[in-house]
C-alpha positions, 0 to 999 in steps of 0.5 A: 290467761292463768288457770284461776282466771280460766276457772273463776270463768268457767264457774260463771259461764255455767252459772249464766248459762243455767239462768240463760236456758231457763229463762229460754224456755219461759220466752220463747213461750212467752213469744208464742203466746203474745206474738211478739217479734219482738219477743221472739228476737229477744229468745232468738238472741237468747238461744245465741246465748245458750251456745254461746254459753256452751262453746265458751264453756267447752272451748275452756275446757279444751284448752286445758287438754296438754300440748302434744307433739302434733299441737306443740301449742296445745287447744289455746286456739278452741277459745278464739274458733268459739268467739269465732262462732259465736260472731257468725251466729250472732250475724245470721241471728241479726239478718233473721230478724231484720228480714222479719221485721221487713215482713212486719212493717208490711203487715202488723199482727196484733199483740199481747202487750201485757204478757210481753211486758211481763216476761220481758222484765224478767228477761232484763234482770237475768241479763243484768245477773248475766252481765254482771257475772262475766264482765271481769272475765270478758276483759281477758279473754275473746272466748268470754267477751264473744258471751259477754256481748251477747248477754248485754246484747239480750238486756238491751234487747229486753229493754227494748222489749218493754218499751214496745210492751209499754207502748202496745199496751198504752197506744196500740201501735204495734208497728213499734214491735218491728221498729224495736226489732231493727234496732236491737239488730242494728245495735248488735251488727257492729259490736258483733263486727269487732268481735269477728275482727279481733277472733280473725287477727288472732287466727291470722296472727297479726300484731296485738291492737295493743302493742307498737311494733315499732316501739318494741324495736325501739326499746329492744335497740336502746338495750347496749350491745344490741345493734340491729332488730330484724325479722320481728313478729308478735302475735296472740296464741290466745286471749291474754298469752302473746307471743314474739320472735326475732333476730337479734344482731349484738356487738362483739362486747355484749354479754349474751347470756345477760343481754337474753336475760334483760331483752327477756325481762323488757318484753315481758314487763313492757308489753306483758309478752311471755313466749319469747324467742330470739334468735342472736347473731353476733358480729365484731367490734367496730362496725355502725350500730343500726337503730333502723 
């Protein structure tokens, strides 16, 4: 991620936090009075945004503290603990209102339905601001699209909010208040579960979902005077920054210094790999070239 897309990032992320807290406070008011779960869900998710918000916000500025010594990588990785967190909140958010929904298909409560249609139509068009504002950012970056997912989460939420406030008031079924409360929880499990496995393959420093090892040895063989790939690994430091090692084997006709320069150039523009580290062992002329 360049230094511009980190700021314009963080620019939106406060701006979608200051409508974010606002309007918490507006709901979770609004839930009081009505006695809505599904009022109360949508502010539950809401406050996931907020630190959300906040930890995308301070994993950004983190990570543009200096490397040191200690951290030769410097704090890349704050951004990938907070999209992280933020899926581990979102999950235990989710239990919560699936297990008060539980309750309320028991016994239902009654509801204000006019007052809950209200705050949630104003909830839905500050997620619409929200979304709009980082869905560019959430398309290189974890730490954003762990706060994008929970804006879009919200909007649906909201949506579903005004179709139960619809239907209260119209019909005076409030079971539909924990029947909407499921289904905005099931609807975030699994978009939630994506974003926990991408935050856990960077920590574990698996292959990018985007790249083909094996066709990155392949076009790294097809270089002349390259003969054999070994010990090759690819991995994300953090959103948008991968990086790759291995052992190179070249021919006693290959020019290193220039052969360096074209491996260098085929990964970076390629497989959009900057961190590139290889290690060359050359041997003689006259031995099989290896494409294995």
């Amino acid at each position: 991620m360049t230094e511009l897309s980190r700021a314009l990032n963080k620019r939106r992320l406060r701006i979608v936090l200051l409508l974010t807290t606002s309007f918490l406070v507006v709901e979770v008011g609004g839930a009081l009075y009505t006695g809505s779960l599904a009022l109360l869900a949508d502010a539950g998710h809401m406050l996931t945004d907020v630190g959300g918000l906040s930890l995308a916000l301070f994993a950004l500025w983190f990570a543009e503290r200096p490397a040191t010594p200690e951290k030769t990588y410097g704090y890349y990785r704050v951004e990938i603990l907070a999209a992280l967190a933020n899926a581990t909140i979102l999950f235990l958010i989710s239990g919560y209102i699936l297990y008060e929904a539980y309750r309320r298909f028991q016994s239902p409560p009654g509801i204000e339905g006019a007052p809950m249609l209200a705050v949630a139509v104003l909830g839905l068009a500050v997620n619409l601001a929200g979304i709009g504002l980082l869905r560019r950012g959430a398309e290189g970056s974890l730490n954003v699209q762990g706060a994008f997912l929970e804006v879009v989460s919200d909007a649906l939420g909201s949506l579903g909010v005004i179709v139960a406030g619809l239907v209260i008031l119209t019909t005076r079924f409030y079971l539909i208040d924990p029947i909407i409360s499921v289904l905005i929880g099931l609807f975030i499990l699994p978009r939630t579960w994506r974003l926990m496995n991408n935050a856990l393959n960077v920590l574990l420093e698996a292959t990018p979902a985007h790249i083909n090892l094996a066709q990155v040895r392949r076009e790294m063989l097809d270089l002349p005077g390259v003969r054999e790939v070994h010990d090759l690994h690819v991995w994300t430091i953090t959103s948008g920054l991968e990086a790759m090692s291995g052992h190179v084997r070249l021919d006693g006709t290959a020019n290193r210094s220039k052969l360096l320069r074209e491996l260098g150039e085929l990964l970076r523009e390629r497989f959009d790999i900057e961190h590139i580290t290889i290690q060359v062992e050359e041997e003689e002329i006259g031995e099989p070239r290896d494409h294995e």
